[in-house]
C-alpha positions in Angstrom: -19.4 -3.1 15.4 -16.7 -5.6 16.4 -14.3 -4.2 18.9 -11.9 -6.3 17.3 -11.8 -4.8 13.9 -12.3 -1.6 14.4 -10.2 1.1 16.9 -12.9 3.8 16.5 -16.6 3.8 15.2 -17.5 7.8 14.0 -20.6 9.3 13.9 -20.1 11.2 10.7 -21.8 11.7 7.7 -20.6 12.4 4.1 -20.3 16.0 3.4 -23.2 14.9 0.8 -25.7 12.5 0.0 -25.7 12.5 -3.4 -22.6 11.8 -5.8 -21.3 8.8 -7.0 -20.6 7.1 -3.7 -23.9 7.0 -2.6 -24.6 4.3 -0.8 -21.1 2.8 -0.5 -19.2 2.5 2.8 -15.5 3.0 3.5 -13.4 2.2 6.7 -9.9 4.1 6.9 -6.7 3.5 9.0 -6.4 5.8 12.1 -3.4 7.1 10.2 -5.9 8.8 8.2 -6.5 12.2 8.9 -10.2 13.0 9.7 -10.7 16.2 11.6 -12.0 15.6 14.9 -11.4 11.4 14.8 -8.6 10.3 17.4 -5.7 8.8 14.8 -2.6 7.8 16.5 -1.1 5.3 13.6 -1.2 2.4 16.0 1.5 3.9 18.1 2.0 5.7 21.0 4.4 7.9 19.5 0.4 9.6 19.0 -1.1 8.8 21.8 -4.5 11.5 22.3 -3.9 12.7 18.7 -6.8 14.6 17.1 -6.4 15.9 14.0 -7.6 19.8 13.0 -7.7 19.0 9.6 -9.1 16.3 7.0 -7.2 14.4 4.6 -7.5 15.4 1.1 -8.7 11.9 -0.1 -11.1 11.3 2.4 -12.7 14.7 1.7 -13.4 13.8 -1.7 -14.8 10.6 -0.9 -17.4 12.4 1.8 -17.9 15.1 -0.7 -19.2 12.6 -3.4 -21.3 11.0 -0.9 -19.4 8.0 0.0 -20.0 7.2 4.4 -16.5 6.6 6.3 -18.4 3.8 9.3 -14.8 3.5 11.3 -11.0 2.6 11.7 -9.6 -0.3 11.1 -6.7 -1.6 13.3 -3.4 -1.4 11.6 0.4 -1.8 12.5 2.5 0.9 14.1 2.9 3.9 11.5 1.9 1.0 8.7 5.0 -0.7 8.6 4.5 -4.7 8.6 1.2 -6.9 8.3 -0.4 -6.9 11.7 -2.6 -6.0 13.5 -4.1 -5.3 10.4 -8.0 -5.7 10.7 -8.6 -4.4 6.7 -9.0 -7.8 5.5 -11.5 -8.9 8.4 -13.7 -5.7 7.4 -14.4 -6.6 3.5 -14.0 -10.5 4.4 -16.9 -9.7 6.7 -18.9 -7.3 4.8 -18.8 -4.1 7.2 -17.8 -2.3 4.5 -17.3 -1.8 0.4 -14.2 0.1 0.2 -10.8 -0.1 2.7 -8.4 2.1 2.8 -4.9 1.1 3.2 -1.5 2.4 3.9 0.1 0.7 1.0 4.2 1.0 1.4 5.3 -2.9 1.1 2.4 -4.3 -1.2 -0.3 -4.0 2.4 -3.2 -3.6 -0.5 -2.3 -6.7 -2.3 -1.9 -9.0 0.8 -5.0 -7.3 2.7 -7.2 -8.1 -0.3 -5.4 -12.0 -0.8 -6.4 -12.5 2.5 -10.0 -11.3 2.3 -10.6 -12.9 -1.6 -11.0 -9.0 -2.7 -8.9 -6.9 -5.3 -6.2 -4.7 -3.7 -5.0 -1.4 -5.8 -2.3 0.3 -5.5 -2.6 3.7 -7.6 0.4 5.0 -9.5 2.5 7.5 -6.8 1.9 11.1 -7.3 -1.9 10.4 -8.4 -3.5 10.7 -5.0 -2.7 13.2 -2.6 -1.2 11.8 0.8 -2.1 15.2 2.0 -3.0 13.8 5.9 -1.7 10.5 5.4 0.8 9.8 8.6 3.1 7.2 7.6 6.8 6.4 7.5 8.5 6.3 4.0 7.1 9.5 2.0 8.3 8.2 -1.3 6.9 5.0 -1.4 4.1 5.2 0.4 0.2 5.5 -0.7 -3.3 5.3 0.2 -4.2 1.6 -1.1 -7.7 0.5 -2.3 -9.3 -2.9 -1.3 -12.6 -3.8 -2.1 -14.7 -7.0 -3.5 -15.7 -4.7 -6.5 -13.3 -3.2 -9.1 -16.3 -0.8 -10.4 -16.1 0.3 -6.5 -12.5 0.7 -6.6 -13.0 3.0 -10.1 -15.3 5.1 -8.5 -13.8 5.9 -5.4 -10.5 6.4 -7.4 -12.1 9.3 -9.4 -13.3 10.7 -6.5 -10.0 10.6 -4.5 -7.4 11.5 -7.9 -6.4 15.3 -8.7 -4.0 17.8 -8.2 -4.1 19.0 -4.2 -1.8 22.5 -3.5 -1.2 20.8 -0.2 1.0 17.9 -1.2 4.0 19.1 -3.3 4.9 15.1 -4.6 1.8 15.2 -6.8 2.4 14.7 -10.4 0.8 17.4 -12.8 -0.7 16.1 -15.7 -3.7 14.7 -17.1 -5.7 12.6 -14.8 -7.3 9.2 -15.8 -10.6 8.9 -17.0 -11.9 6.3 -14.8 -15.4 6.0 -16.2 -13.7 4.1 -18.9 -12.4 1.1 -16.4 -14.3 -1.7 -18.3 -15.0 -0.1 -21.2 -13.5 -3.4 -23.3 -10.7 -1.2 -24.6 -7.7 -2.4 -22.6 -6.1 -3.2 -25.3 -3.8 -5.4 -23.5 -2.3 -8.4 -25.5 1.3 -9.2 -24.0 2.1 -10.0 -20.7 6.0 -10.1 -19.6 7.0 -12.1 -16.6 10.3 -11.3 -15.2 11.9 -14.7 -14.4 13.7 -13.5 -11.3 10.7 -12.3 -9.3 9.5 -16.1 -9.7 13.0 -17.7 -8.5 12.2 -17.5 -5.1 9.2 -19.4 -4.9 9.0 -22.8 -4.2 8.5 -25.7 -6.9 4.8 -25.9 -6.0 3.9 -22.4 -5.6 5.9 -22.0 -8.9 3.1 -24.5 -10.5 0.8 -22.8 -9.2 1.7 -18.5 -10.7 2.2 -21.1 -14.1 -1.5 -21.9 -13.5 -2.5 -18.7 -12.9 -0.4 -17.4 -16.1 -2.4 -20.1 -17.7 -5.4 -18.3 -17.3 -4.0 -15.3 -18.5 -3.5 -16.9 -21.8 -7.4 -18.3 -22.1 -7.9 -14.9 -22.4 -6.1 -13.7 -25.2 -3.0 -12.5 -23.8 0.3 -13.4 -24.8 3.2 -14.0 -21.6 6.8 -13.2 -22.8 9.3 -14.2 -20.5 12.1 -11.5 -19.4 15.6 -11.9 -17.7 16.1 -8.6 -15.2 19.5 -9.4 -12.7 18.7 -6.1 -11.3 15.2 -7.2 -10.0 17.0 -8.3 -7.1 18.1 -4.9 -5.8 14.5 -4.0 -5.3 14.5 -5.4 -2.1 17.6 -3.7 -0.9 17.1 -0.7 -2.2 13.4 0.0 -0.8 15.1 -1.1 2.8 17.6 1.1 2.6 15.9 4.0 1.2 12.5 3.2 3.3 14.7 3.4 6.2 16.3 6.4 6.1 13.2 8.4 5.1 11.7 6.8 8.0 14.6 8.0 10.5 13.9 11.5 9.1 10.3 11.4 9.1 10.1 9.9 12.6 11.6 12.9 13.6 9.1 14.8 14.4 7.5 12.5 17.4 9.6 14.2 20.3 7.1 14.3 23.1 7.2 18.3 23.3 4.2 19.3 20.3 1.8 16.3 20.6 1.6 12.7 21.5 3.5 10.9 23.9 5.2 12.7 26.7 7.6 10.0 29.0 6.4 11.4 32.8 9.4 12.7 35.6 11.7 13.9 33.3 14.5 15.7 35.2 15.1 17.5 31.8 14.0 18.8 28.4 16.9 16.3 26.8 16.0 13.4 29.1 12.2 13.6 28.6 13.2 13.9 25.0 15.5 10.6 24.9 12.8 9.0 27.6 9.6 9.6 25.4 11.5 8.5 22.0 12.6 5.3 23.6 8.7 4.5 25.2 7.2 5.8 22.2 8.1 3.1 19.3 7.8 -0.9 19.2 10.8 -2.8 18.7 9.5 -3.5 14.8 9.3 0.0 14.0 12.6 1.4 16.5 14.9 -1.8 14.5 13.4 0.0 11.0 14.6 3.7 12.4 18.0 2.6 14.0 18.9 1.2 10.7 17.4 4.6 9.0 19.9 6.4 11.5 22.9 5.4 10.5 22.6 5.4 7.0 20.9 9.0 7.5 24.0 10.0 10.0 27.0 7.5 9.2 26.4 5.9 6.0 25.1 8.8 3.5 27.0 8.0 0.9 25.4 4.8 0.5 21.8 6.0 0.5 22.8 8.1 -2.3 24.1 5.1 -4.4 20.5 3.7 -3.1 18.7 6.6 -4.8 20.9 6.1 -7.9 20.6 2.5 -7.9 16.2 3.2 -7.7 16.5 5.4 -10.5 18.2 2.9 -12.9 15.3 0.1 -11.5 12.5 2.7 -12.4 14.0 3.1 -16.6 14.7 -0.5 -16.7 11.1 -1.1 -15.3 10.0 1.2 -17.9 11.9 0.0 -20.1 10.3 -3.5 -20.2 6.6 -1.6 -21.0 7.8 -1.0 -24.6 7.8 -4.9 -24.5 4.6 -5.9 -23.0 1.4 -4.1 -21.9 1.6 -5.6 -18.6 3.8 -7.4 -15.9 2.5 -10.4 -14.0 4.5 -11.5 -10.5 3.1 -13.8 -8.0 1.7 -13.0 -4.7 2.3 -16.5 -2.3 0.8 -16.4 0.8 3.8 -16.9 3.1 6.2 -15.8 5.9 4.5 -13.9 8.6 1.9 -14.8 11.2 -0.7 -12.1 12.4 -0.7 -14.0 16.1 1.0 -11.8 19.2 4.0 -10.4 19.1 6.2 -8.5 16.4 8.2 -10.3 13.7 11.5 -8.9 12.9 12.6 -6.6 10.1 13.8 -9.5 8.0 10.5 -11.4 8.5 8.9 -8.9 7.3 10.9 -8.1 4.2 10.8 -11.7 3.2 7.0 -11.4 3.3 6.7 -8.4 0.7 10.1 -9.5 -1.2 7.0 -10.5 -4.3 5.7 -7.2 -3.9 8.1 -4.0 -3.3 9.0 -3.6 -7.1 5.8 -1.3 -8.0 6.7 0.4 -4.2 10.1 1.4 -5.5 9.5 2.5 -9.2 5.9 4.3 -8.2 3.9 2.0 -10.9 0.1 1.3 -10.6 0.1 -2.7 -9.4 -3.5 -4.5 -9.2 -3.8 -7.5 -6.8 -6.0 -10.1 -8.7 -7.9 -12.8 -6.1 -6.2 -16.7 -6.4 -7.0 -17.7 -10.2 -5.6 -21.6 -8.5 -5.2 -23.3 -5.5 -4.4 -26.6 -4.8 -3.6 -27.9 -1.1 -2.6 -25.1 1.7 -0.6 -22.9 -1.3 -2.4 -20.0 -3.0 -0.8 -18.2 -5.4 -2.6 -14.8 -6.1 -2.1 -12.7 -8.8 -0.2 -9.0 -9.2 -0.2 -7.0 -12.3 1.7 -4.2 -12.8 1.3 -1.6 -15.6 3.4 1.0 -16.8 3.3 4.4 -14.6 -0.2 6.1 -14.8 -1.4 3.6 -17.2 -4.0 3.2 -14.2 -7.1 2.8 -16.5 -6.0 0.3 -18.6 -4.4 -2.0 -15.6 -7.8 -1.8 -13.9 -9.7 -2.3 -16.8 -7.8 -5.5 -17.6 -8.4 -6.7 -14.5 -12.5 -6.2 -14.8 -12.1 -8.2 -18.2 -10.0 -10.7 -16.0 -13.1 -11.0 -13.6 -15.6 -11.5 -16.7 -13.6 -13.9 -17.7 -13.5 -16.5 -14.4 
């Protein structure tokens, strides 16, 4: 396989070969825990780290048959766009299924790129058990794939309570057998008029075109006025930040990973091996993380607080409408060398953070226009664990192209 897509080819072989995977093919992140598989989360912070242990999503996907062929490239610890090589491995057909870290919207700009569907599954629904990421509390295995039937599938596998991850949510999990059943039942669509303010005149023409072809199948859009949609942004940097500081923790060059070499000390090889370890996207995202974590407490608190009142308000709005529509614009940052900066990369995702935040299901939907260089794609969002119903809109979406 292409040297430039994926880090690591395996060898392995499901756990069975029969189930209701058969036959399909899966690449992962190498932040994806597969026992035995180097997975250093693009960074050096991991440098030679194996695993002892699978994660719990990827051993239900081998235990129902489904074949993990390699690792994709990916950014350091997930946070930004590139070197993401996700899009590059559905675009080119090496594989039916990627897996994603999903923290900013990465499932939903992965599949625009590659004219696929990205999903990101409601938070709490699949275990992260063995995911090795940055932001606990926003972050989860994404789903990209040319086939939403795949998507259902490997979503039924991967769903269900795990001992191992403590943030799971108990309750009833979806029936995903009945994704494209015809009984979606969805009839209104709200779009909240200041996640579209941003865009520019023409890309604005274009979500109205897509929303137009929302309406040629049935569904009604209602229009909604949020001011607070705006602190989505804020709040997912600040919160995402800290976490990160705290979770970064852990990389200190004594237990595993990278160790800075002729230390005259336990404290400078410590300071030595944190300062080689990180790029300068990821150390900009923890120094920020620092002070709030250190200096600024208070006002990650009034960030949790604020991200509480956007997650009933979000709600909220779903006794309105069945579904929430918000563009997807192709924009901002360039996967050439080099790292953008924080900023850049916040203005890239600023369409997609809201389901992040609140912990919502959100289904990226392949461009439904495009006219000239712009293409708007599509993101629905549906109430939390309304998962089903979201993605079965979305097959009766694709029937209706």
């Amino acid at each position: 396989m292409d040297s430039k897509i994926f880090s690591y080819v395996p060898s392995a072989s499901p756990s069975s070969t029969e189930g209701p995977l058969a036959g399909k093919s899966f690449t992962i992140q190498p932040n994806m825990s597969v026992r035995g598989w180097p997975t250093n989360a693009g960074s050096q912070a991991l440098e030679g780290f194996v695993p002892l242990e699978t994660s719990t999503a990827i051993e239900r996907i081998q235990a129902q048959a489904g074949r993990v062929v390699g690792s994709t490239l990916m950014p350091e610890l997930g946070l930004g766009l590139r070197p993401d090589t996700a899009a590059a491995a559905i675009r080119d057909r090496h594989c039916d299924v990627a897996l994603v870290t999903d923290l900013m919207g990465e499932s939903r700009f992965t599949a625009s790129e590659a004219g696929a569907f990205g999903f990101k599954p409601s938070y709490g629904l699949v275990s992260r058990f063995g995911l090795i990421g940055l932001v606990p509390s926003m972050e989860a295995f994404g789903l990209v794939s040319r086939s939403l039937p795949d998507i259902s599938r490997a979503l039924a596998a991967m769903a269900g309570p795990d001992d191992r991850d403590t943030s799971m949510v108990e309750g009833k999990i979806p029936d995903f057998s009945q994704v494209g059943s015809g009984a979606d039942r969805v009839k209104r669509i709200g779009v909240i008029r200041e996640s579209v303010a941003s865009l520019s005149k023409e890309a604005a023409g274009e979500f109205r075109e897509s929303l137009a072809g929302l309406e040629n199948l049935g569904a009604q859009i209602e229009e909604l006025s949020w001011p607070d949609h705006r602190l989505f942004r804020l709040v997912h940097n600040l919160v995402g930040a800290t976490e990160a500081s705290s979770s970064a923790g852990k990389y200190d060059g004594v237990r595993y990973g990278h160790r800075a070499a002729e230390s005259a000390n336990w404290n400078e090889m410590y300071l030595r091996s944190r300062a080689e370890c990180f790029g300068v996207l990821v150390k900009s995202y923890l120094f920020q993380g620092a002070y709030f974590q250190f200096e600024r407490f208070s006002a990650f608190q009034d960030a949790c607080r604020i991200r509480r009142r956007l997650v009933e308000g979000m709600d909220a709005f779903f006794d309105r409408v069945d579904l929430i529509a918000s563009p997807l614009p192709r924009t901002a940052i360039s996967k050439s060398a080099g790292s953008g900066t924080l900023q850049e990369v916040y203005d890239t995702f600023a369409c997609s953070l809201a389901p992040n935040v609140t912990g919502q299901p959100c289904l990226g939907v392949p461009g439904l226009s495009r006219r000239g260089a712009i293409q708007v794609n599509l993101q629905l969002s549906g109430r939390f664990g309304d998962d089903v119903r979201l993605l079965s809109f979305g097959s009766r979406l694709t029937a209706g192209k």
